[in-house]
N, C-alpha and C positions, 0 to 999 in steps of 0.2 A: 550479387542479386539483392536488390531494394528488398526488403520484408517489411519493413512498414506498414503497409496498405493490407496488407494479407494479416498482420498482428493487430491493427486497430478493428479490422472485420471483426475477425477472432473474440477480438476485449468487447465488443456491440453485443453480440450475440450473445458469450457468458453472459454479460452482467442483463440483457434482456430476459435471462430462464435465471435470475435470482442467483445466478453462480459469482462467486467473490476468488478475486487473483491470487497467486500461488505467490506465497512471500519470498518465496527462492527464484520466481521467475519476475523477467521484465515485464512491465507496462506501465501506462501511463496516467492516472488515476491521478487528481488530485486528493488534498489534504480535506477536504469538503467533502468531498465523494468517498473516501476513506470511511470519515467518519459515517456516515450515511449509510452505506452496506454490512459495517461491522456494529453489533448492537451493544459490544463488549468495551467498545474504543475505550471510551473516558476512564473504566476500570483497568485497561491495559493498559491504559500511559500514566496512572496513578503507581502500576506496580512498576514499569520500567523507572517513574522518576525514584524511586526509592530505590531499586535493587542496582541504577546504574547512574547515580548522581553526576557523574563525571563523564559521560558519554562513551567508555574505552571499548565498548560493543556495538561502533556504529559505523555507517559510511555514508557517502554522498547518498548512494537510495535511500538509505533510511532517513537522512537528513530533510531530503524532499518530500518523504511520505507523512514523515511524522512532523512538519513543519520548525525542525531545528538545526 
């Protein structure tokens, strides 16, 4: 079964009532948009470059969210 179409419904809907995506769940949010719904961003990725210099806590989704 395609879920796609049922998931980007889903991601329209949260993000039109102010709701922001579940860091453990998929979706498909750019790095822009990220930054944009989260008011914390630039202080969040200030604390990850320092607590995780080397990336050893990361993966392709984070790669893509966080634009590295």
């Amino acid at each position: 079964m395609d879920r796609g179409k049922y998931w980007a419904a889903f991601q329209e809907i949260v993000l039109s009532a102010g709701g922001r995506p579940h860091w453990a769940k998929d979706f498909n949010l750019s790095l822009d948009q990220m930054r944009t719904i989260h008011p914390g961003w630039t202080r969040f990725v200030e604390i990850r470059n320092r607590l995780d210099p080397g990336r050893m806590f990361t993966n392709d989704k984070l790669k893509r969210i966080l634009g590295e």
